[in-house]
Backbone atoms as SQL, in Angstrom:
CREATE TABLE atoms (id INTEGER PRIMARY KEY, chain TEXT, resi INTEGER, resn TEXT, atom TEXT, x REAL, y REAL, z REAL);
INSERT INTO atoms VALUES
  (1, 'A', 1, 'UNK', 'N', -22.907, -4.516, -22.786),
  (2, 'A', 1, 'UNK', 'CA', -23.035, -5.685, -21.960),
  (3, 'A', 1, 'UNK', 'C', -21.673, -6.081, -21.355),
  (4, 'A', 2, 'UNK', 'N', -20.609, -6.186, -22.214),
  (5, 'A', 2, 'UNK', 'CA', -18.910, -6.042, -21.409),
  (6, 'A', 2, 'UNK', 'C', -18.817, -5.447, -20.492),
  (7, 'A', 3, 'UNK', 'N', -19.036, -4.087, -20.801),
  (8, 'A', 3, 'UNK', 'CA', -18.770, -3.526, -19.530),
  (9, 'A', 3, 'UNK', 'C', -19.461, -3.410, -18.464),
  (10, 'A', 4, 'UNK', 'N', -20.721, -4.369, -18.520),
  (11, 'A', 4, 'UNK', 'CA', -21.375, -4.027, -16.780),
  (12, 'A', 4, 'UNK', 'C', -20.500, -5.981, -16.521),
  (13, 'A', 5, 'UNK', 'N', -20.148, -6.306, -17.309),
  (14, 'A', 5, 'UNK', 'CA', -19.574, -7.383, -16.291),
  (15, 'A', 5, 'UNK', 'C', -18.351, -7.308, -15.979),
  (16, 'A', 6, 'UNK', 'N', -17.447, -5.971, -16.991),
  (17, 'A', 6, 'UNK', 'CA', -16.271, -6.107, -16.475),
  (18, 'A', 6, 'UNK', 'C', -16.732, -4.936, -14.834),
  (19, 'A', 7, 'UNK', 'N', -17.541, -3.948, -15.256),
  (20, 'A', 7, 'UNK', 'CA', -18.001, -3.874, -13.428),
  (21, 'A', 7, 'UNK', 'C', -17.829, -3.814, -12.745),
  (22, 'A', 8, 'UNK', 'N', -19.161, -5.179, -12.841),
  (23, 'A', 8, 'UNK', 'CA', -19.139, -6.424, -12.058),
  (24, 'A', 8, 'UNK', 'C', -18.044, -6.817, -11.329),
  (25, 'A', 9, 'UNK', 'N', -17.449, -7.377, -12.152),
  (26, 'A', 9, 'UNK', 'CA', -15.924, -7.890, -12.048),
  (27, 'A', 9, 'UNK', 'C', -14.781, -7.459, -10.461),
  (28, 'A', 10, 'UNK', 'N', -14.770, -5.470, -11.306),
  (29, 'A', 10, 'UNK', 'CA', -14.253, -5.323, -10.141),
  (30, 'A', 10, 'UNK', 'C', -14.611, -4.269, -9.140),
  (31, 'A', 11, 'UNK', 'N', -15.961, -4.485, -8.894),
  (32, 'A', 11, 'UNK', 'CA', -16.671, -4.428, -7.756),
  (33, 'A', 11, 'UNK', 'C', -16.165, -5.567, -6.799),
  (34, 'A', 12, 'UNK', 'N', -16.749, -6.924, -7.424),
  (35, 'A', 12, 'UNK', 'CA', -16.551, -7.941, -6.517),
  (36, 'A', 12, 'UNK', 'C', -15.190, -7.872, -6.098),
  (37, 'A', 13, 'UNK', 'N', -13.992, -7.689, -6.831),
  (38, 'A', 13, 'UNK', 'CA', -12.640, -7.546, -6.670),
  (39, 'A', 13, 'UNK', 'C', -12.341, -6.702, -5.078),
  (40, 'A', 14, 'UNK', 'N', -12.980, -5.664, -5.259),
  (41, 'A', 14, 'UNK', 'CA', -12.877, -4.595, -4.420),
  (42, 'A', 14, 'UNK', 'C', -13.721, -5.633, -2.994),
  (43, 'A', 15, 'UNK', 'N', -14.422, -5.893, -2.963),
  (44, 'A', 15, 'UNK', 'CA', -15.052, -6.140, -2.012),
  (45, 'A', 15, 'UNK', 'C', -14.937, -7.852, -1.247),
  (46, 'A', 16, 'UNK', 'N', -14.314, -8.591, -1.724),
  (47, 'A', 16, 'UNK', 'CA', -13.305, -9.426, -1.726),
  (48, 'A', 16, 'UNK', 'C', -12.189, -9.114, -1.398),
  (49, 'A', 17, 'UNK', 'N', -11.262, -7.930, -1.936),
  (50, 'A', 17, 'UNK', 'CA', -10.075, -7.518, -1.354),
  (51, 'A', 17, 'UNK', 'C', -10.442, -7.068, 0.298),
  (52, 'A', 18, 'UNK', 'N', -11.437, -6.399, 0.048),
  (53, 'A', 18, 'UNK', 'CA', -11.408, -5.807, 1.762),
  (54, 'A', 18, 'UNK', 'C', -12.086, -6.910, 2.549),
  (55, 'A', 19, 'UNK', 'N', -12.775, -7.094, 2.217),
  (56, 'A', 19, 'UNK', 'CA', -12.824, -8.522, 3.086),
  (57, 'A', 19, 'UNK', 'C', -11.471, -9.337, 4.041),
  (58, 'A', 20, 'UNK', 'N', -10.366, -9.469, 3.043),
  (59, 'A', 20, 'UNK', 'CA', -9.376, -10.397, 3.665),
  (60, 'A', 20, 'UNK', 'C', -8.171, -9.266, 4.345),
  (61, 'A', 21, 'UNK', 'N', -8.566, -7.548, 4.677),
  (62, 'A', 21, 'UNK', 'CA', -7.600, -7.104, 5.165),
  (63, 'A', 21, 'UNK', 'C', -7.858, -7.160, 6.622),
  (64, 'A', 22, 'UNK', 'N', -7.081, -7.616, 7.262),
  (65, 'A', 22, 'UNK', 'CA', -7.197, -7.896, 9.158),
  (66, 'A', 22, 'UNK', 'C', -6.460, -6.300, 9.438),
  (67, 'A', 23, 'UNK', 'N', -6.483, -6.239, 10.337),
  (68, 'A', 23, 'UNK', 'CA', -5.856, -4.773, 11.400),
  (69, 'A', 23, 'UNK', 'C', -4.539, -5.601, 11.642),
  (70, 'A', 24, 'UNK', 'N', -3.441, -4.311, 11.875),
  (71, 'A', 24, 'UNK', 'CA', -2.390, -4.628, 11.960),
  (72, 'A', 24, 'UNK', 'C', -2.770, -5.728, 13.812),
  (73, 'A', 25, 'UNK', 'N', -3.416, -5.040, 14.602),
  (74, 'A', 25, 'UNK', 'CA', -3.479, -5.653, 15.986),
  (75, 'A', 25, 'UNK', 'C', -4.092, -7.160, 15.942),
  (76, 'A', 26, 'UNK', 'N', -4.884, -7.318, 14.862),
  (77, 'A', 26, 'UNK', 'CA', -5.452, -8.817, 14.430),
  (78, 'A', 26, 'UNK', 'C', -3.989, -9.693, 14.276),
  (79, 'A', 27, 'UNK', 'N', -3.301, -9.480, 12.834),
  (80, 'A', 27, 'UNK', 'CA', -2.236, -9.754, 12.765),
  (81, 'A', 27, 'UNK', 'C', -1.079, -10.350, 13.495),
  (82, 'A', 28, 'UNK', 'N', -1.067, -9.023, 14.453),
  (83, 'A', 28, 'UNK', 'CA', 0.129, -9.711, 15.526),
  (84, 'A', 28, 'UNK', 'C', -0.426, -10.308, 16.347),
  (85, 'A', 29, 'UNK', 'N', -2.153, -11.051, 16.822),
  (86, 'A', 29, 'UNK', 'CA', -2.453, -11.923, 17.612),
  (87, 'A', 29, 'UNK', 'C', -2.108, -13.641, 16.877),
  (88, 'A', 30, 'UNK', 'N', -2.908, -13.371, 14.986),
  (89, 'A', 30, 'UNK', 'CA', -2.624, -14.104, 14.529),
  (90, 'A', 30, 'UNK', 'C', -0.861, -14.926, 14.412),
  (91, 'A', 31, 'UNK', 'N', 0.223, -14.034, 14.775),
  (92, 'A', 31, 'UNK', 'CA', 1.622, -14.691, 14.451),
  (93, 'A', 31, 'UNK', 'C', 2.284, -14.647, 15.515),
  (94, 'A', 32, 'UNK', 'N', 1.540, -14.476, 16.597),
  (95, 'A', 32, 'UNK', 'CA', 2.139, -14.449, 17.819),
  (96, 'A', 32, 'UNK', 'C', 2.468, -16.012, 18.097),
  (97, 'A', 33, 'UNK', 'N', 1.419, -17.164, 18.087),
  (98, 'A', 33, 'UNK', 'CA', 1.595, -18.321, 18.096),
  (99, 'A', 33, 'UNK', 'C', 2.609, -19.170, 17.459),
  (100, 'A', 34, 'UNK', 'N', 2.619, -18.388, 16.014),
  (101, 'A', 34, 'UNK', 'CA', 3.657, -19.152, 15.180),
  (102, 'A', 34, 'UNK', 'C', 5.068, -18.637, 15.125),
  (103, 'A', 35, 'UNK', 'N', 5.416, -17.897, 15.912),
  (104, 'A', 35, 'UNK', 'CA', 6.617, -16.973, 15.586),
  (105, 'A', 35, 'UNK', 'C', 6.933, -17.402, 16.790),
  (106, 'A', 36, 'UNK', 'N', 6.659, -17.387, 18.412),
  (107, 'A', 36, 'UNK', 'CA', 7.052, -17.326, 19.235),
  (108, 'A', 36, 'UNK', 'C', 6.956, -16.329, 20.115),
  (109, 'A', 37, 'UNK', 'N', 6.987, -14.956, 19.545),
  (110, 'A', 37, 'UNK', 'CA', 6.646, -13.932, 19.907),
  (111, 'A', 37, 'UNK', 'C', 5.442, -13.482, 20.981),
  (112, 'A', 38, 'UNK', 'N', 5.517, -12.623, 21.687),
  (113, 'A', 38, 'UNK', 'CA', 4.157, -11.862, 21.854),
  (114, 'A', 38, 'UNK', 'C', 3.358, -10.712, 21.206),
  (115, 'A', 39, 'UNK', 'N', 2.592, -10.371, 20.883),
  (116, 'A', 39, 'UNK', 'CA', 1.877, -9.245, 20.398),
  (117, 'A', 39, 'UNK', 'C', 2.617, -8.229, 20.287),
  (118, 'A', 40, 'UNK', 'N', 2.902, -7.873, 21.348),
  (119, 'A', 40, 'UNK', 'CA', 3.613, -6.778, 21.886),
  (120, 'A', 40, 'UNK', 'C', 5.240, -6.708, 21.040),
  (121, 'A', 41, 'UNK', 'N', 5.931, -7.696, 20.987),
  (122, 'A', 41, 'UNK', 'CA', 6.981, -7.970, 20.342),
  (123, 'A', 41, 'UNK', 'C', 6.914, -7.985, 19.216),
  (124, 'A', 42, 'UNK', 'N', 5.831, -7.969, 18.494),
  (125, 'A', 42, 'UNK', 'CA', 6.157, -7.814, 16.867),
  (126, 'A', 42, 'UNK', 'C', 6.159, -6.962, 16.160),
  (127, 'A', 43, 'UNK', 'N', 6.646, -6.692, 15.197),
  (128, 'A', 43, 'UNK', 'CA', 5.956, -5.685, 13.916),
  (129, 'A', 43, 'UNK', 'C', 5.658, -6.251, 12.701),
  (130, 'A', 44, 'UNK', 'N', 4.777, -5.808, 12.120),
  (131, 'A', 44, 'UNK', 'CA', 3.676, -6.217, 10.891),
  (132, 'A', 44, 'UNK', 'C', 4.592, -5.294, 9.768),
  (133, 'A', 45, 'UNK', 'N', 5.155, -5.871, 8.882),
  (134, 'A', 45, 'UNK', 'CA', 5.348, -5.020, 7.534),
  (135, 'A', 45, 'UNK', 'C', 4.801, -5.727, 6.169),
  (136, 'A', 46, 'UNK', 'N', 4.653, -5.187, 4.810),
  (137, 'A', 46, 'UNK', 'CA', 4.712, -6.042, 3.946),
  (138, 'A', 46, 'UNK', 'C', 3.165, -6.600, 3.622),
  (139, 'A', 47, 'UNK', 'N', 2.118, -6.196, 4.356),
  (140, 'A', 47, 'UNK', 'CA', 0.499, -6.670, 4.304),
  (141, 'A', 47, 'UNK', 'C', -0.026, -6.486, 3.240),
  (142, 'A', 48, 'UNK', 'N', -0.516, -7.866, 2.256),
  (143, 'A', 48, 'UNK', 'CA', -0.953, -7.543, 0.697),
  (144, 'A', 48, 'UNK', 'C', -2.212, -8.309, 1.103),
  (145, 'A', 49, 'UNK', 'N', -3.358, -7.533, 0.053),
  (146, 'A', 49, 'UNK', 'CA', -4.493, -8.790, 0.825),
  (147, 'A', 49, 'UNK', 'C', -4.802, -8.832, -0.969),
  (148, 'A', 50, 'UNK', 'N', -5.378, -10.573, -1.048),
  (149, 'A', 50, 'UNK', 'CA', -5.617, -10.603, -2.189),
  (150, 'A', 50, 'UNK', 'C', -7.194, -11.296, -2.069),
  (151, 'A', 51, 'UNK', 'N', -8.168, -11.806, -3.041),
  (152, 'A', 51, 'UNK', 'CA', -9.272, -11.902, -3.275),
  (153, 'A', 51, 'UNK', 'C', -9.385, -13.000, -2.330),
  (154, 'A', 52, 'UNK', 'N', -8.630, -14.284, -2.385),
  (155, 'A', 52, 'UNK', 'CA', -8.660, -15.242, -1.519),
  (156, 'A', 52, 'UNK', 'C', -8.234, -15.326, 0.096),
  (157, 'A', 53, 'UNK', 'N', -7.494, -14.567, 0.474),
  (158, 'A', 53, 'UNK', 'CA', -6.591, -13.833, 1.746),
  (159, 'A', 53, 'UNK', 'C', -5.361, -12.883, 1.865),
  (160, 'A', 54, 'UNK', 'N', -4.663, -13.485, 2.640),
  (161, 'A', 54, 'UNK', 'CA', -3.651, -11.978, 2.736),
  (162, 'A', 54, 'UNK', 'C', -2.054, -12.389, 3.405),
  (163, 'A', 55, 'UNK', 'N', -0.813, -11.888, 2.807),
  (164, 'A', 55, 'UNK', 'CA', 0.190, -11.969, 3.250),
  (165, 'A', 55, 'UNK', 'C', 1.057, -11.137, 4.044),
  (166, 'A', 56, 'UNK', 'N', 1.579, -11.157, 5.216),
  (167, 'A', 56, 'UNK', 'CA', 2.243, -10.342, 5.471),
  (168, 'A', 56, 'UNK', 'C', 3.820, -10.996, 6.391),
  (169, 'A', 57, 'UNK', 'N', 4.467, -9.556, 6.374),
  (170, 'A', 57, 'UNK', 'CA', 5.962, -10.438, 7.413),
  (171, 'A', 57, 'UNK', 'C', 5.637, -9.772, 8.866),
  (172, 'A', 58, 'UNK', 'N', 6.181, -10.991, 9.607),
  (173, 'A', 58, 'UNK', 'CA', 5.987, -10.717, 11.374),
  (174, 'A', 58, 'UNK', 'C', 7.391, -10.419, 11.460),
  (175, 'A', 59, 'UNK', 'N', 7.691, -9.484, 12.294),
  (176, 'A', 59, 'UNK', 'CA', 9.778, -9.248, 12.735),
  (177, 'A', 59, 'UNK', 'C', 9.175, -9.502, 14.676),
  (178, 'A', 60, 'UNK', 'N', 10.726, -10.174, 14.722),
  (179, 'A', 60, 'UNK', 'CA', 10.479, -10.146, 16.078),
  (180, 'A', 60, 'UNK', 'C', 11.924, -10.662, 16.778),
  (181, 'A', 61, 'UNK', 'N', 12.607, -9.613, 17.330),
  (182, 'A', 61, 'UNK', 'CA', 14.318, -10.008, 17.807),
  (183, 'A', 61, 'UNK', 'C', 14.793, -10.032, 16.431),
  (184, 'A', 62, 'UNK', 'N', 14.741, -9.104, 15.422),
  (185, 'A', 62, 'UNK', 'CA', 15.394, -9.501, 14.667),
  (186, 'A', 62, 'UNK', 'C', 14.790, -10.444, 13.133),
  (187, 'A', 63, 'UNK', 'N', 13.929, -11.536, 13.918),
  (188, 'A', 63, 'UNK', 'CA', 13.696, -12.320, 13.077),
  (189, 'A', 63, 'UNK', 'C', 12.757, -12.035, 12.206),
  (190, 'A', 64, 'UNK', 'N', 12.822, -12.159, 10.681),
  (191, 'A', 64, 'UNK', 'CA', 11.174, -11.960, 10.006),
  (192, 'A', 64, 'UNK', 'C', 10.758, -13.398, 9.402),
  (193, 'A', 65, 'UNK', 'N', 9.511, -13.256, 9.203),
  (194, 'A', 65, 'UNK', 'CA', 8.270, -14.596, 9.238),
  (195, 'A', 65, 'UNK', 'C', 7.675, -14.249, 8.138),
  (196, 'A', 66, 'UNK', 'N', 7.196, -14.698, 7.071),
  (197, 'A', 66, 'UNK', 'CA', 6.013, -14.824, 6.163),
  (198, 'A', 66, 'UNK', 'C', 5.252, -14.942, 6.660),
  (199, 'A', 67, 'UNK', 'N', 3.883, -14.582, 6.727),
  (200, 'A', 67, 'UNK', 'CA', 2.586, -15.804, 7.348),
  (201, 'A', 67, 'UNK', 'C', 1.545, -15.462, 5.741),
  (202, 'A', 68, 'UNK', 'N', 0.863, -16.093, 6.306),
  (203, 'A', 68, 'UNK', 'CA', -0.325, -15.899, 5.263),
  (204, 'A', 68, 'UNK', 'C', -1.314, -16.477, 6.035),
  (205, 'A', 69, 'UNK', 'N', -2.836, -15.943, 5.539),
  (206, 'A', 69, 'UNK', 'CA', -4.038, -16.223, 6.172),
  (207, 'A', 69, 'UNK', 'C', -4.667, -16.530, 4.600),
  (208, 'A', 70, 'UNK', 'N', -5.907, -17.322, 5.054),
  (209, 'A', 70, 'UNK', 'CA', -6.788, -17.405, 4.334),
  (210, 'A', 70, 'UNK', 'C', -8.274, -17.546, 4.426),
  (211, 'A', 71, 'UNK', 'N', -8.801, -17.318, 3.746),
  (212, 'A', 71, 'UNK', 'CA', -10.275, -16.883, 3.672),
  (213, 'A', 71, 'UNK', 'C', -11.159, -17.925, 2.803),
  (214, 'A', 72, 'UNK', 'N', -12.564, -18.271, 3.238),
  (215, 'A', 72, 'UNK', 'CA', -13.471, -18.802, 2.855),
  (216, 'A', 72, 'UNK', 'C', -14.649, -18.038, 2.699),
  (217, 'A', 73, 'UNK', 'N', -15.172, -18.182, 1.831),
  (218, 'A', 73, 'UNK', 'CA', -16.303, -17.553, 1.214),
  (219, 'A', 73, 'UNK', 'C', -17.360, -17.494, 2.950),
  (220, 'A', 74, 'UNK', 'N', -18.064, -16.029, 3.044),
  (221, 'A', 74, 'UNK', 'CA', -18.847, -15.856, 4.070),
  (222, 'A', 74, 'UNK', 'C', -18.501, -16.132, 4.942),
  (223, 'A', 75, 'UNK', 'N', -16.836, -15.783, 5.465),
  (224, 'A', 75, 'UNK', 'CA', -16.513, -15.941, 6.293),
  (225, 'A', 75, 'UNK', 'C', -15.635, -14.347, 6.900),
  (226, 'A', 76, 'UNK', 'N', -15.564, -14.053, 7.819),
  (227, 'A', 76, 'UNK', 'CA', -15.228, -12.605, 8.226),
  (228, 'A', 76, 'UNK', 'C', -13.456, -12.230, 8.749),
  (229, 'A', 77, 'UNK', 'N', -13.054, -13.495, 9.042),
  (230, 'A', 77, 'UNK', 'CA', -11.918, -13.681, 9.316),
  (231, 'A', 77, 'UNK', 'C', -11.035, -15.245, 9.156),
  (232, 'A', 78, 'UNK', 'N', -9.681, -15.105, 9.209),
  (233, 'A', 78, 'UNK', 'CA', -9.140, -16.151, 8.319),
  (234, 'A', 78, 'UNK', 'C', -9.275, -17.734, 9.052),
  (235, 'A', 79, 'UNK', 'N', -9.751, -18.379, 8.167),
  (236, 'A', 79, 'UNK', 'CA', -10.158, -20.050, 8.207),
  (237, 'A', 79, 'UNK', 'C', -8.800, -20.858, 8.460),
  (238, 'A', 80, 'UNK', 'N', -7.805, -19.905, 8.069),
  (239, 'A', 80, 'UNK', 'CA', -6.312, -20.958, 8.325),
  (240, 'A', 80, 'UNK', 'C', -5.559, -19.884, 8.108),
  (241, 'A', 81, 'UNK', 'N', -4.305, -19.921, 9.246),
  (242, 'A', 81, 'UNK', 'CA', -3.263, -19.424, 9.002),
  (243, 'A', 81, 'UNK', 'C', -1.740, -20.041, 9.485),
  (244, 'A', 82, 'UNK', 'N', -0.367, -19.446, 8.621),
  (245, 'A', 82, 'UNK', 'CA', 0.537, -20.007, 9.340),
  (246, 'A', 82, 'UNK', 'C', 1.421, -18.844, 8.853),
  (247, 'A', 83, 'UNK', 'N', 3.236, -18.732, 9.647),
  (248, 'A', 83, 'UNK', 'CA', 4.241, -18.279, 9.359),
  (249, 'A', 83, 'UNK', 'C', 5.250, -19.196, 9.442),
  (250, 'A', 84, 'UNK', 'N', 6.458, -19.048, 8.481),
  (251, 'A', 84, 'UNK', 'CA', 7.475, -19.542, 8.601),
  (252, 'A', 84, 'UNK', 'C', 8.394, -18.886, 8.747),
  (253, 'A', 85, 'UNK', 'N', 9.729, -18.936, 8.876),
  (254, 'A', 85, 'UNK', 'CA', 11.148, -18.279, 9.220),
  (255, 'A', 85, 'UNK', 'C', 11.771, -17.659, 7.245),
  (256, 'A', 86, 'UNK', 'N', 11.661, -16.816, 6.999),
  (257, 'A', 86, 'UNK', 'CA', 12.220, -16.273, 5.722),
  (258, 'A', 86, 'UNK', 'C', 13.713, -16.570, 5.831),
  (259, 'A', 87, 'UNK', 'N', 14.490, -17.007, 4.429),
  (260, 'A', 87, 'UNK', 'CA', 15.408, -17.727, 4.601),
  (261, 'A', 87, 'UNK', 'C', 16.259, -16.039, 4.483),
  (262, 'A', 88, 'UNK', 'N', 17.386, -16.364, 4.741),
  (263, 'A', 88, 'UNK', 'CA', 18.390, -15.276, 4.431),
  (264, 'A', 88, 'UNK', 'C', 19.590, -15.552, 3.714);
């Protein structure tokens, strides 16, 4: 009985994780706003997606950004996102 819920467990894990991974081209629409940047100007490194959403860094001139997105249950793409300036 443990083990069909550990499973369970990480089935849902798995399928929850992919849920919150966006395409790198999603990404740089998502941090284009908050960075300043255009699409075109960024690069995506650093993309972790976890059960709830996903982190990654925006570079752009130089500069890199945290952002993070997040996810709501039955939802296909992120409900909120933002980036900030990574300190140095």
């Amino acid at each position: 009985m443990t083990r069909n819920f550990a499973r369970l467990g990480v089935a849902a894990g798995l399928v929850l994780g992919a849920a919150a991974c966006q395409t790198t081209e999603d990404l740089k629409t998502i941090s284009a706003g908050r960075t300043g940047c255009t699409p075109d100007q960024l690069t995506i490194s650093n993309q972790h997606a976890a059960a709830g959403g996903e982190t990654w860094n925006a570079t752009c001139s130089g500069k890199v950004y945290l952002c993070s997105g997040v996810l709501q249950a039955n939802q296909p793409t992120f409900t909120d996102f933002s980036c900030a300036p990574v300190a140095k």
